[in-house]
PDB file of the backbone (N, CA, C, O) and the ligand in Angstrom, with CONECT records:
HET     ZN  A 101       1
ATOM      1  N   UNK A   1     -21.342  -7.761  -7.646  1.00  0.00           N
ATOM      2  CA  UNK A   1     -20.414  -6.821  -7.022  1.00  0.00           C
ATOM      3  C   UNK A   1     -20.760  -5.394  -7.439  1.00  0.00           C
ATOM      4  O   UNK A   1     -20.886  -5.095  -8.627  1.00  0.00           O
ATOM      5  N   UNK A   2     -20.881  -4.697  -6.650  1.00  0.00           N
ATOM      6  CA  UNK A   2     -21.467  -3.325  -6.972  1.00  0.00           C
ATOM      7  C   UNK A   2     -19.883  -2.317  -6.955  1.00  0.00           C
ATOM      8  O   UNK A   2     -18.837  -2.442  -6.319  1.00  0.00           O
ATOM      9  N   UNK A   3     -20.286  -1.474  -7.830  1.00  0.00           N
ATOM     10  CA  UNK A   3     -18.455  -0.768  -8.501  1.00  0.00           C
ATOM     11  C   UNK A   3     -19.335   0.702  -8.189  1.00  0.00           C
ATOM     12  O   UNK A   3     -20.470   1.069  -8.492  1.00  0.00           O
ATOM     13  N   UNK A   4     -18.092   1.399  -7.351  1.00  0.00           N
ATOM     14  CA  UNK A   4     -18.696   2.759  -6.950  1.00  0.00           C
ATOM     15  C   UNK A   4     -19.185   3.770  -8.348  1.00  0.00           C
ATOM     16  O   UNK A   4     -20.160   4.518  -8.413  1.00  0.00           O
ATOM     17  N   UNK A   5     -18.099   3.478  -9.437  1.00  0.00           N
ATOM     18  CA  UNK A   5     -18.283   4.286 -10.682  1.00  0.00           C
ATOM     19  C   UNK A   5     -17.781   3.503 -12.032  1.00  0.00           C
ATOM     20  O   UNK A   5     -17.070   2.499 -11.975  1.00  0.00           O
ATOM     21  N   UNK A   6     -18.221   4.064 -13.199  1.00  0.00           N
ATOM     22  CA  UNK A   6     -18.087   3.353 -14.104  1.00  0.00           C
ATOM     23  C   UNK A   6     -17.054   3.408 -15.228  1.00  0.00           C
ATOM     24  O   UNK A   6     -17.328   3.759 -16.376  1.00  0.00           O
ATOM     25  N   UNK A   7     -15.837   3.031 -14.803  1.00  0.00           N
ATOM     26  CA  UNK A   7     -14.270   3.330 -15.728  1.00  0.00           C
ATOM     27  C   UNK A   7     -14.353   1.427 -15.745  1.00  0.00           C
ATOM     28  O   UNK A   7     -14.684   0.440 -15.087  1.00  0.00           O
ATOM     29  N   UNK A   8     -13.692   1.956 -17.217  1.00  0.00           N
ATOM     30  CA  UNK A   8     -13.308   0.339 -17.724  1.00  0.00           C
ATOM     31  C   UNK A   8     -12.643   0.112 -17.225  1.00  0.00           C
ATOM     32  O   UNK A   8     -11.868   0.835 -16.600  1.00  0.00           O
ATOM     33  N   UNK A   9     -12.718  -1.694 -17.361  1.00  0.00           N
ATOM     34  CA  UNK A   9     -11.317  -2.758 -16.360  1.00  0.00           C
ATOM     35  C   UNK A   9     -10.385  -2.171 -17.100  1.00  0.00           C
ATOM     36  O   UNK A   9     -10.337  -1.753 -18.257  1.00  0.00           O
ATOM     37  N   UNK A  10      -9.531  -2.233 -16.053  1.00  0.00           N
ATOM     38  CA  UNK A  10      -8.128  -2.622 -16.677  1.00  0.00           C
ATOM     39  C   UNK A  10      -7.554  -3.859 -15.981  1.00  0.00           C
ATOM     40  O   UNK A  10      -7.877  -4.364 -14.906  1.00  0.00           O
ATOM     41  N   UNK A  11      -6.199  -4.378 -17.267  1.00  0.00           N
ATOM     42  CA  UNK A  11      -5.826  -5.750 -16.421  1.00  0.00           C
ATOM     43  C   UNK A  11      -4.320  -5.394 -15.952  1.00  0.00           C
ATOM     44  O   UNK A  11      -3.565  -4.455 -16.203  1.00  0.00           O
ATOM     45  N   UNK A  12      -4.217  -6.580 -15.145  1.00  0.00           N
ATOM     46  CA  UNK A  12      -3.034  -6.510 -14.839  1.00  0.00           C
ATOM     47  C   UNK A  12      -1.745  -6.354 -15.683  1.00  0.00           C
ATOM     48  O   UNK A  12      -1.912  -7.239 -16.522  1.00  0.00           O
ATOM     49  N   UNK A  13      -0.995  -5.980 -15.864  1.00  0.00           N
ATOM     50  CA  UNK A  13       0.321  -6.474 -16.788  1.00  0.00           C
ATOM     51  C   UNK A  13       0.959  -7.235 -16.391  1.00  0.00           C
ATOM     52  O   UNK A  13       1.804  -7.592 -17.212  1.00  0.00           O
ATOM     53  N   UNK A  14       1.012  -7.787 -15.350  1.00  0.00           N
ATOM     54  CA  UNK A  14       1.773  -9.023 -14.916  1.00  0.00           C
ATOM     55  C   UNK A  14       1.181 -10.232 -15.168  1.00  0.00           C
ATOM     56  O   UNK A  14       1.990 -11.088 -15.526  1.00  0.00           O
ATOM     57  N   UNK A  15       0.062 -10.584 -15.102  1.00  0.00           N
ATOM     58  CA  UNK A  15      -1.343 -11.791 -14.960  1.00  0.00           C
ATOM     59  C   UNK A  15      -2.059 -11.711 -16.195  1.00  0.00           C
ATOM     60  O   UNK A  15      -1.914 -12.540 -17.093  1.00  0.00           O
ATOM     61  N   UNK A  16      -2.954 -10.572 -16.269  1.00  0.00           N
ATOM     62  CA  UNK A  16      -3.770 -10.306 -16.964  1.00  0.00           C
ATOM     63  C   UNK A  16      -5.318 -10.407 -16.274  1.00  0.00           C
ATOM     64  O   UNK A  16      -6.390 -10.516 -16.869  1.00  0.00           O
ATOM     65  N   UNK A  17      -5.040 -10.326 -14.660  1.00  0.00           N
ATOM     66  CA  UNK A  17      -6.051 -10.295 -13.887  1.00  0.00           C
ATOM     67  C   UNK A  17      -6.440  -9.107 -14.020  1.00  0.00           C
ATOM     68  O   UNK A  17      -5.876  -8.131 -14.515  1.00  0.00           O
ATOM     69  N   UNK A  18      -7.784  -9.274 -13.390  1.00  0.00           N
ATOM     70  CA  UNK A  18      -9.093  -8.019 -13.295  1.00  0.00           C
ATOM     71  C   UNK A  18      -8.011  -6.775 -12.607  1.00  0.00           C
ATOM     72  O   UNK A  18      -7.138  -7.461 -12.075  1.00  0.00           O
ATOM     73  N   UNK A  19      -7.777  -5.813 -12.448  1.00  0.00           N
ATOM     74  CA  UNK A  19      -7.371  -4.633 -11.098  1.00  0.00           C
ATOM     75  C   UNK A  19      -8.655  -3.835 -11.173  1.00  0.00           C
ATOM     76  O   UNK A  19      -9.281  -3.203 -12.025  1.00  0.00           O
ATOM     77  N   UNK A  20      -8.787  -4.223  -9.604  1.00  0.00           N
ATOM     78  CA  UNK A  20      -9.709  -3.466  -8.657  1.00  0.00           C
ATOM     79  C   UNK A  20      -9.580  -2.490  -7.590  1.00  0.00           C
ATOM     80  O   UNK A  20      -8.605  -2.624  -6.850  1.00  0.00           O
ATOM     81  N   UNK A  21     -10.541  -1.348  -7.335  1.00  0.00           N
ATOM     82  CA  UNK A  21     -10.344  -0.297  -6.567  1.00  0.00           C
ATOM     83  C   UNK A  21     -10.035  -1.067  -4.795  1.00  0.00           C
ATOM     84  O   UNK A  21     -10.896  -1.772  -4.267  1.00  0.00           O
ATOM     85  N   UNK A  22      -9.368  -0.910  -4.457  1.00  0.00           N
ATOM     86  CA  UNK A  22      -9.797  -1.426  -2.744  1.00  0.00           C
ATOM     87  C   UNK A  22      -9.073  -0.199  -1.979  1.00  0.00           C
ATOM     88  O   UNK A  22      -8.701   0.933  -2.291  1.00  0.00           O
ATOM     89  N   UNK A  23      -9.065  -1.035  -0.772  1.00  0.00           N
ATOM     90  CA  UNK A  23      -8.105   0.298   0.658  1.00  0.00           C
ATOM     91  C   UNK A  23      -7.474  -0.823   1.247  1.00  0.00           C
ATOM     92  O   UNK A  23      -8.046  -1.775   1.778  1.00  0.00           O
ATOM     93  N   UNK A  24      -6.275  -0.651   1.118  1.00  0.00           N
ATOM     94  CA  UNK A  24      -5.052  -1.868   1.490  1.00  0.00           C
ATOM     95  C   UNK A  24      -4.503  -1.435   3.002  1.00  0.00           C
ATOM     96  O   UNK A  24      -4.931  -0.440   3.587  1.00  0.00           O
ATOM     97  N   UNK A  25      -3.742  -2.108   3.413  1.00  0.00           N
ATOM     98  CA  UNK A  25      -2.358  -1.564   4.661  1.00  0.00           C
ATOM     99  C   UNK A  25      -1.201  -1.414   3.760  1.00  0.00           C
ATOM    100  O   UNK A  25      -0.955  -2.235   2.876  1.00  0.00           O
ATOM    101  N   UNK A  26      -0.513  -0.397   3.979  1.00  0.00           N
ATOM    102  CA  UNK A  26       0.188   0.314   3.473  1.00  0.00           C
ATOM    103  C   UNK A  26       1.827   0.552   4.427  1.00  0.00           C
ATOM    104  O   UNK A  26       1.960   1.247   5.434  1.00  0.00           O
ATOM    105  N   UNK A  27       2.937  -0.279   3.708  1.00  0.00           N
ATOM    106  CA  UNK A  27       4.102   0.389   4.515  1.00  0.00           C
ATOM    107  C   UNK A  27       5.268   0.593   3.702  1.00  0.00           C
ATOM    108  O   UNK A  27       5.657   0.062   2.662  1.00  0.00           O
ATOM    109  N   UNK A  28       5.710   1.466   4.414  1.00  0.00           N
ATOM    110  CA  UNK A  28       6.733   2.968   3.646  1.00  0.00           C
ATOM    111  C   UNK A  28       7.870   2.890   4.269  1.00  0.00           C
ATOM    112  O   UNK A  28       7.705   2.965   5.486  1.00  0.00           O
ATOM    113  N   UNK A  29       9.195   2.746   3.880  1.00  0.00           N
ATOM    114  CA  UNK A  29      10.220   3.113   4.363  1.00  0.00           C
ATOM    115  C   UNK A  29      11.017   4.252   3.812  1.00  0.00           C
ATOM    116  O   UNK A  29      11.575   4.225   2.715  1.00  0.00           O
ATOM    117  N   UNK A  30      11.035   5.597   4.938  1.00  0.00           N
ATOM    118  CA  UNK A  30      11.953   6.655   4.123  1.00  0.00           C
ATOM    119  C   UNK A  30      13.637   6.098   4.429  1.00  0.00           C
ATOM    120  O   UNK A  30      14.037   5.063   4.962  1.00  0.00           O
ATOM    121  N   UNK A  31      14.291   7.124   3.914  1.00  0.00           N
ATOM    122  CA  UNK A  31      15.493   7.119   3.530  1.00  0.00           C
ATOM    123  C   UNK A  31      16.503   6.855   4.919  1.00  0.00           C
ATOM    124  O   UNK A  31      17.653   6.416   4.879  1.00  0.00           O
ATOM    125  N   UNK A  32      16.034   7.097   5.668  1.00  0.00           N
ATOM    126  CA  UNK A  32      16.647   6.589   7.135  1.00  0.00           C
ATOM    127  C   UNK A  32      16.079   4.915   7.726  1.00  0.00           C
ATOM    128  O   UNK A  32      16.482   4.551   8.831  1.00  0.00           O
ATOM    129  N   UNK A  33      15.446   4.283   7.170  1.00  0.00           N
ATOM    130  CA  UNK A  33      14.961   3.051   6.947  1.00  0.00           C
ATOM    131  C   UNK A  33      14.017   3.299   8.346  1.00  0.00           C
ATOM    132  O   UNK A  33      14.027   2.459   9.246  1.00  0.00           O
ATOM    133  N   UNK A  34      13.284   4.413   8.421  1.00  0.00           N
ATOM    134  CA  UNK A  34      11.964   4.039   9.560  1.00  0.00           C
ATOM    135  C   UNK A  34      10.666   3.781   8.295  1.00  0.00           C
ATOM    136  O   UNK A  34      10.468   4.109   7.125  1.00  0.00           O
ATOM    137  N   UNK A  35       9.830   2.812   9.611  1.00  0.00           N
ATOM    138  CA  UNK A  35       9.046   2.284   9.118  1.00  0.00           C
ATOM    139  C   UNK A  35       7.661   3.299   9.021  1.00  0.00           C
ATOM    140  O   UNK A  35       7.597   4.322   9.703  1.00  0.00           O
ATOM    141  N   UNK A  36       6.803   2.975   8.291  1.00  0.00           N
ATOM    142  CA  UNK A  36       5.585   3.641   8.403  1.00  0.00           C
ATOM    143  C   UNK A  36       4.450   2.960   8.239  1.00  0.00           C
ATOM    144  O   UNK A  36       4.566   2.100   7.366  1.00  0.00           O
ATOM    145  N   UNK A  37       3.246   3.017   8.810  1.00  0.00           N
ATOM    146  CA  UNK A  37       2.175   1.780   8.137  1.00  0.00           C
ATOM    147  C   UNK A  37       1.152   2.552   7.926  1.00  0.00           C
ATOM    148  O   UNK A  37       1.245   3.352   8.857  1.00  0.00           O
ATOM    149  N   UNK A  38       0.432   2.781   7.448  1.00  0.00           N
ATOM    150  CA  UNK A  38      -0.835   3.899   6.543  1.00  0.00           C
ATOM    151  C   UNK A  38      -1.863   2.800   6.320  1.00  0.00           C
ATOM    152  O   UNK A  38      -1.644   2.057   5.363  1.00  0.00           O
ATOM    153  N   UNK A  39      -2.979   2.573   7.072  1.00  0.00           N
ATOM    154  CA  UNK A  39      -4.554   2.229   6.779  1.00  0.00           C
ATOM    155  C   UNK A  39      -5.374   2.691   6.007  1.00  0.00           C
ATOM    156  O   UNK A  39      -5.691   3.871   5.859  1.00  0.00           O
ATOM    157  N   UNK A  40      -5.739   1.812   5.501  1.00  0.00           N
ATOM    158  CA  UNK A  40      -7.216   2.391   4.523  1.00  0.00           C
ATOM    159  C   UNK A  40      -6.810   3.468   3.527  1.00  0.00           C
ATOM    160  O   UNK A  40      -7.365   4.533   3.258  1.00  0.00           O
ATOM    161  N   UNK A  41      -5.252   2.693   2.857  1.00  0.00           N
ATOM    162  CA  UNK A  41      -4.837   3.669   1.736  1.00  0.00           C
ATOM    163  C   UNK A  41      -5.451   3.165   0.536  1.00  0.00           C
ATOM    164  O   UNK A  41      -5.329   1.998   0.162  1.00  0.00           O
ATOM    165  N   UNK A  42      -6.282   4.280  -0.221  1.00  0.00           N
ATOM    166  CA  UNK A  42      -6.842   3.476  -1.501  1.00  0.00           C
ATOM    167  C   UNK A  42      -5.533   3.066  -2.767  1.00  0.00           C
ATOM    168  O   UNK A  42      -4.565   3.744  -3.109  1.00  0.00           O
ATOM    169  N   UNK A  43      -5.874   2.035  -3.128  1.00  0.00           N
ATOM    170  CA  UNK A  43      -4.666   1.439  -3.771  1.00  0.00           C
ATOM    171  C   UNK A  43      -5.673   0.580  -5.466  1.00  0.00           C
ATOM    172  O   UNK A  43      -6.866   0.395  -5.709  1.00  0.00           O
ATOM    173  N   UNK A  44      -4.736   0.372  -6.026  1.00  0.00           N
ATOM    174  CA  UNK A  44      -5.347  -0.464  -6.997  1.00  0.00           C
ATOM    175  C   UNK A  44      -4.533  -1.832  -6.851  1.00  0.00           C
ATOM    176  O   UNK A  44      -3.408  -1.710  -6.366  1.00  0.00           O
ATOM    177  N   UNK A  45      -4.933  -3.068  -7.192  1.00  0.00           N
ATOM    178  CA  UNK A  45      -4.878  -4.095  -6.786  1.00  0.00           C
ATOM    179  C   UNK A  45      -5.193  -5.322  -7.783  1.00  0.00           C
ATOM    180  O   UNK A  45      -6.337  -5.388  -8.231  1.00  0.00           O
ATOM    181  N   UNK A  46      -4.402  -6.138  -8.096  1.00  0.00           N
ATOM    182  CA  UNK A  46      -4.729  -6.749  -9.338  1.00  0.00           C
ATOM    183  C   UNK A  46      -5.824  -8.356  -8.128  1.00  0.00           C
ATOM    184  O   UNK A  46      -5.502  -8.939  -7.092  1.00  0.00           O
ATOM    185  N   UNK A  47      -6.895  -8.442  -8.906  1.00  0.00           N
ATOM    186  CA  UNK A  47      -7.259  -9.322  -8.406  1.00  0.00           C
ATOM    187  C   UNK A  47      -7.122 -10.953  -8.426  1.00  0.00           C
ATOM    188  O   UNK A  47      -7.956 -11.598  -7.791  1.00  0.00           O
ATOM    189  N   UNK A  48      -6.115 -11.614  -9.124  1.00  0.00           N
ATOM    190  CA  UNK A  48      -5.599 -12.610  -9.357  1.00  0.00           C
ATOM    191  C   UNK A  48      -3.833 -12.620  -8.585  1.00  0.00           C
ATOM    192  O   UNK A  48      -3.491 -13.352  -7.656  1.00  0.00           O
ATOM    193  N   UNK A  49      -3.041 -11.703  -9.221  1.00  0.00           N
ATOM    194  CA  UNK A  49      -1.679 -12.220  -8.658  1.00  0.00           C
ATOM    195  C   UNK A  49      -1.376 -11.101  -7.159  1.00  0.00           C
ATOM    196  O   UNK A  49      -0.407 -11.280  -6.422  1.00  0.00           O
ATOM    197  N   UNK A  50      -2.578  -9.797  -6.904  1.00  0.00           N
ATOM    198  CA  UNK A  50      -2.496  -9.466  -6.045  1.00  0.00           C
ATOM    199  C   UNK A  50      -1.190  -8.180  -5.726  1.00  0.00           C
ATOM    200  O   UNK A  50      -0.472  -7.957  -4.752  1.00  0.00           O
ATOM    201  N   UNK A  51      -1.318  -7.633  -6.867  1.00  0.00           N
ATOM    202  CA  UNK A  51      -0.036  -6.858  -7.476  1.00  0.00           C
ATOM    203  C   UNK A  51      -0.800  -5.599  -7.094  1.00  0.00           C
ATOM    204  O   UNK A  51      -1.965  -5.483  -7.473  1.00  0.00           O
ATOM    205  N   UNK A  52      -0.091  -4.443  -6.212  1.00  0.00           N
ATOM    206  CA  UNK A  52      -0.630  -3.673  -5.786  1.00  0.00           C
ATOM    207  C   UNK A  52      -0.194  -2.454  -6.847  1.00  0.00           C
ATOM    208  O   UNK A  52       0.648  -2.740  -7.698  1.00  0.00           O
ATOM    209  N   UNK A  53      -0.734  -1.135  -6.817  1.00  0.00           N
ATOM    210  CA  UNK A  53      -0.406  -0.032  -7.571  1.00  0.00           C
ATOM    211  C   UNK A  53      -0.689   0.988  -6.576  1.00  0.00           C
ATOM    212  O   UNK A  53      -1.667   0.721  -5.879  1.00  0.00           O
ATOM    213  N   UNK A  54      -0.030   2.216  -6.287  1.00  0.00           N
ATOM    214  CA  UNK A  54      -0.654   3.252  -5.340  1.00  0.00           C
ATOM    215  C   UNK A  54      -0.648   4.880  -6.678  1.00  0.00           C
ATOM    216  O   UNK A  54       0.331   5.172  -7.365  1.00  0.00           O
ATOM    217  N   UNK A  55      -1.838   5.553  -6.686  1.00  0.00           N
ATOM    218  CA  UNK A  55      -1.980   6.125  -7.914  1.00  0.00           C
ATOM    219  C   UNK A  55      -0.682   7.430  -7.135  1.00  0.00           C
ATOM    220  O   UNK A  55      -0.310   7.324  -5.966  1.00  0.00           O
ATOM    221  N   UNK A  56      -0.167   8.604  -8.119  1.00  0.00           N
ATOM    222  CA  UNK A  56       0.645   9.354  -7.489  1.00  0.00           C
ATOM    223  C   UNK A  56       0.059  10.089  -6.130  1.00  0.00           C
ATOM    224  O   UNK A  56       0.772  10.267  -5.142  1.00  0.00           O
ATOM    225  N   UNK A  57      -1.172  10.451  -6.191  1.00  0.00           N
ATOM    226  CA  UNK A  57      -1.633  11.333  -5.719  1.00  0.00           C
ATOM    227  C   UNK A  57      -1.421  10.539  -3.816  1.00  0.00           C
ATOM    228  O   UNK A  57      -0.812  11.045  -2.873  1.00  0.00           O
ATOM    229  N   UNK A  58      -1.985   9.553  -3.846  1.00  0.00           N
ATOM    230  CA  UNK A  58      -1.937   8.695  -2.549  1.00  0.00           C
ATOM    231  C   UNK A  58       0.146   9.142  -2.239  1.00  0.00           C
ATOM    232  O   UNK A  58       0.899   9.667  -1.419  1.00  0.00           O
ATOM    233  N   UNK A  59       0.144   8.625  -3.246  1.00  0.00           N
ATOM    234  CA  UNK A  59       1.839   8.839  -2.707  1.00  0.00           C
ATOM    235  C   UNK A  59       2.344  10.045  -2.252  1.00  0.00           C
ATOM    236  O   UNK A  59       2.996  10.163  -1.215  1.00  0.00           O
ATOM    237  N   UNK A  60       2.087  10.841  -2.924  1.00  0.00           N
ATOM    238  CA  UNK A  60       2.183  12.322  -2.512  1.00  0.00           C
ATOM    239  C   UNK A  60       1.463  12.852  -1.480  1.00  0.00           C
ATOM    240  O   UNK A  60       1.630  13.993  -1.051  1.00  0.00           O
ATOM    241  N   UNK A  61       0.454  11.848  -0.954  1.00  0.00           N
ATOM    242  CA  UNK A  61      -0.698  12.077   0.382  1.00  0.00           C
ATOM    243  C   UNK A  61       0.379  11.357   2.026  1.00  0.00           C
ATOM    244  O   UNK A  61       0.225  11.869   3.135  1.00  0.00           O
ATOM    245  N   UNK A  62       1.118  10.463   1.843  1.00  0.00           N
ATOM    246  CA  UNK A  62       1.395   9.762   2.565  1.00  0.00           C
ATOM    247  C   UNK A  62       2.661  10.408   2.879  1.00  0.00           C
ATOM    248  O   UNK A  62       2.792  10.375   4.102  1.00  0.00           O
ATOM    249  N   UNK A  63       3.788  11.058   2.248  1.00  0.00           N
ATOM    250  CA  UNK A  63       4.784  11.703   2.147  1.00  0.00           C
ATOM    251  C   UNK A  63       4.284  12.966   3.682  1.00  0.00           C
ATOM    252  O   UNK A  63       4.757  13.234   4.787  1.00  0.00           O
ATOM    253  N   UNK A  64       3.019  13.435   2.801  1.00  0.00           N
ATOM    254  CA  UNK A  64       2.403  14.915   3.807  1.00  0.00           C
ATOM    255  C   UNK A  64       1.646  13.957   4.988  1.00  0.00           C
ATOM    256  O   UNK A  64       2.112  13.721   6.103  1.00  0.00           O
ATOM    257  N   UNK A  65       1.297  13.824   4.842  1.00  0.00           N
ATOM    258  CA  UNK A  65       0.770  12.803   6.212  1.00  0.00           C
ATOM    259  C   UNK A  65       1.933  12.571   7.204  1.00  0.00           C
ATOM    260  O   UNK A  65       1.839  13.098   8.312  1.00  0.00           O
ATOM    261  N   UNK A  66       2.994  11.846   6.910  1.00  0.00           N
ATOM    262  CA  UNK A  66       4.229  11.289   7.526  1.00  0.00           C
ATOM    263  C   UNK A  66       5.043  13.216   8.160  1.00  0.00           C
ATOM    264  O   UNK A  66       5.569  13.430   9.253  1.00  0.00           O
ATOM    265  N   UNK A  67       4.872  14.088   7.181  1.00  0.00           N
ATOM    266  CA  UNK A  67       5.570  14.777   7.248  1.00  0.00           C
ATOM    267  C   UNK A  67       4.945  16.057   8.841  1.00  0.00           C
ATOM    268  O   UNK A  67       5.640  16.700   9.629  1.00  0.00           O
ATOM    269  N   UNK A  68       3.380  15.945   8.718  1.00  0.00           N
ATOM    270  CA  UNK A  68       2.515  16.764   9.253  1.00  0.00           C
ATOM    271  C   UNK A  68       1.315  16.183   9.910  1.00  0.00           C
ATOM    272  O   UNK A  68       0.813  16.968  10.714  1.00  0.00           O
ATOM    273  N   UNK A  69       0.577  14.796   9.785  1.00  0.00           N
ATOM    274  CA  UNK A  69      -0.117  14.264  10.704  1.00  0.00           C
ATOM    275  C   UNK A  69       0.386  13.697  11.945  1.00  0.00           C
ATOM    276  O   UNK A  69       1.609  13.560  11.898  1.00  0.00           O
ATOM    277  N   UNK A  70      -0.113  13.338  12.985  1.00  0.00           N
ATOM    278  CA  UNK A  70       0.238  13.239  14.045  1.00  0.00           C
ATOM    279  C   UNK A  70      -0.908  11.683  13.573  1.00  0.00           C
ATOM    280  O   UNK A  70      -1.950  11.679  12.918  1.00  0.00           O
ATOM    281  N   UNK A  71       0.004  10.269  14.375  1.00  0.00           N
ATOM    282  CA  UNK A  71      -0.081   9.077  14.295  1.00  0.00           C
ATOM    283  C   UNK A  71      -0.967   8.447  14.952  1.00  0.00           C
ATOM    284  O   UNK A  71      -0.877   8.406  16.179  1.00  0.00           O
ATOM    285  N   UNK A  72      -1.833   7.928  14.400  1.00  0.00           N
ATOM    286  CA  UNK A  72      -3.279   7.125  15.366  1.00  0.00           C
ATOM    287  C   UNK A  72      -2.550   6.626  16.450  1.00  0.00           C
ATOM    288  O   UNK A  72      -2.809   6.997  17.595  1.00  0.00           O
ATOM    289  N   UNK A  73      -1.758   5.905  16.230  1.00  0.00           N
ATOM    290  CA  UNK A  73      -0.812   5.157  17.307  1.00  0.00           C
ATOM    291  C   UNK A  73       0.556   4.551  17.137  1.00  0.00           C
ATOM    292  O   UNK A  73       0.596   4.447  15.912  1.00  0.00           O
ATOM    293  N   UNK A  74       1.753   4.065  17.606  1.00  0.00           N
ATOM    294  CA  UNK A  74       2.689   3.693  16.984  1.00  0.00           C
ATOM    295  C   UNK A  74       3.230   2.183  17.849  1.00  0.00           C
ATOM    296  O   UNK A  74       3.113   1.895  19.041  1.00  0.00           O
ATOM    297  N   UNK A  75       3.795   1.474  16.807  1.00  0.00           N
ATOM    298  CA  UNK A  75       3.917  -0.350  17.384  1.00  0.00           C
ATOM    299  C   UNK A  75       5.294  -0.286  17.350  1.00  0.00           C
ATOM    300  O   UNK A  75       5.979   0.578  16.802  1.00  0.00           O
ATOM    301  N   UNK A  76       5.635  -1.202  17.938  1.00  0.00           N
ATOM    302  CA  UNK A  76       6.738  -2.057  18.233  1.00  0.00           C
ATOM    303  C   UNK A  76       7.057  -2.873  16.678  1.00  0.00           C
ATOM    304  O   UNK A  76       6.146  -3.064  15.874  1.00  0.00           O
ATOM    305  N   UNK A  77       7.714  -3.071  16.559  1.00  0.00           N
ATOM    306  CA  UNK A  77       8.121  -4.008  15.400  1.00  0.00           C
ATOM    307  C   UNK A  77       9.187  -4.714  15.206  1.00  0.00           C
ATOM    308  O   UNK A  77      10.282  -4.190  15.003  1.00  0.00           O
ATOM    309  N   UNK A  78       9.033  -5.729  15.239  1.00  0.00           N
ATOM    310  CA  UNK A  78      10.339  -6.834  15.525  1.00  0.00           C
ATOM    311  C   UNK A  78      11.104  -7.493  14.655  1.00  0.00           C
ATOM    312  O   UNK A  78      10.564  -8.440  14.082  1.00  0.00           O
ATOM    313  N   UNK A  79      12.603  -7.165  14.310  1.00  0.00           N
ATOM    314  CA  UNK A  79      13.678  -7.338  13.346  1.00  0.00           C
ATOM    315  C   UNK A  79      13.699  -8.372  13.442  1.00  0.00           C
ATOM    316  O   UNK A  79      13.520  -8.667  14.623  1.00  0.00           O
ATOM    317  N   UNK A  80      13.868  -9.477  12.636  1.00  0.00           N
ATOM    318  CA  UNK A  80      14.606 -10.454  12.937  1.00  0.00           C
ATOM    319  C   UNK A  80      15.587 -10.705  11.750  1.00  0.00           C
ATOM    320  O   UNK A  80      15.322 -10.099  10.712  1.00  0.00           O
ATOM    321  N   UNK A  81      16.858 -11.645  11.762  1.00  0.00           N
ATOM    322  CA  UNK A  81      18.122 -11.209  11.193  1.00  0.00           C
ATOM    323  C   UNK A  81      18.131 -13.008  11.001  1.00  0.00           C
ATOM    324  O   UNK A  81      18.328 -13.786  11.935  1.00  0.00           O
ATOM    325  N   UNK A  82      17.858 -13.425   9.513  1.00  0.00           N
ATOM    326  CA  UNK A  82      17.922 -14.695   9.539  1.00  0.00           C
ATOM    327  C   UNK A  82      19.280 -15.012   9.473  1.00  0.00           C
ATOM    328  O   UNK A  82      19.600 -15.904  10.259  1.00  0.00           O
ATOM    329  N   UNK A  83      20.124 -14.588   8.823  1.00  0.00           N
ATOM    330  CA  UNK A  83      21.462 -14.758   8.583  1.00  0.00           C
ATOM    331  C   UNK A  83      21.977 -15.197  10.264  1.00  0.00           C
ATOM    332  O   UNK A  83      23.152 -15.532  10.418  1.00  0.00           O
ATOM    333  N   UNK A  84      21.503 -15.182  10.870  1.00  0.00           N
ATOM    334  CA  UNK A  84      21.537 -15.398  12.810  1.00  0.00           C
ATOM    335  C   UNK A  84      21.286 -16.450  12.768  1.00  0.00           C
ATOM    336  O   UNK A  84      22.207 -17.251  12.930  1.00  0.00           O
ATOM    337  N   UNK A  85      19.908 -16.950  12.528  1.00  0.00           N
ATOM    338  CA  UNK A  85      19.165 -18.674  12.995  1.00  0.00           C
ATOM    339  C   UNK A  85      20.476 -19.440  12.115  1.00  0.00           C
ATOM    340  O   UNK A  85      20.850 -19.327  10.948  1.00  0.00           O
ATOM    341  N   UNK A  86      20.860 -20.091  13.033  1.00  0.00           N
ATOM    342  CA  UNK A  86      21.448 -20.992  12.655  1.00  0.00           C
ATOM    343  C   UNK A  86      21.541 -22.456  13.657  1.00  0.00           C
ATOM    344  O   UNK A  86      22.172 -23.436  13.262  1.00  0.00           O
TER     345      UNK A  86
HETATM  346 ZN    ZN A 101      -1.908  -9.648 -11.663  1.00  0.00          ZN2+
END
């Protein structure tokens, strides 16, 4: 596996799995409960229990993004209300 640069592992605190650099799907709910979904957000990622981390800076990227980018595209997304199936 080839590693873009050379910072020691760190492990998980939950597992004690490897965390690795990747670019996840990403979704955000602000304070009015709309949804948001953000691609190819770099994230850290535990590689055993799959425990995601987003460093501040991404967070503080996605806030301005939401606030001032204009949206590749936007979906439909479908509620469903289990407390209903009955
Ligand atoms: Zn883990």
């Amino acid at each position: 596996m080839k590693k873009k640069h050379t910072r020691q592992n760190e492990y998980c605190p939950l597992c004690g799995g490897l965390i690795e650099d990747r670019t996840i799907v990403h979704e955000e709910r602000d304070a009015q409960g709309h949804l948001y979904i953000f691609e190819n957000v770099p994230a850290r990622v535990c590689d055993q229990c799959g425990e995601v981390w987003l460093p501040a800076a991404t967070i503080d990227l996605l806030d301005e993004v939401i606030a001032k980018a204009k949206p590749k595209k936007t979906v439909e997304t479908p509620v469903y209300d289990l407390a209903a199936q009955r």
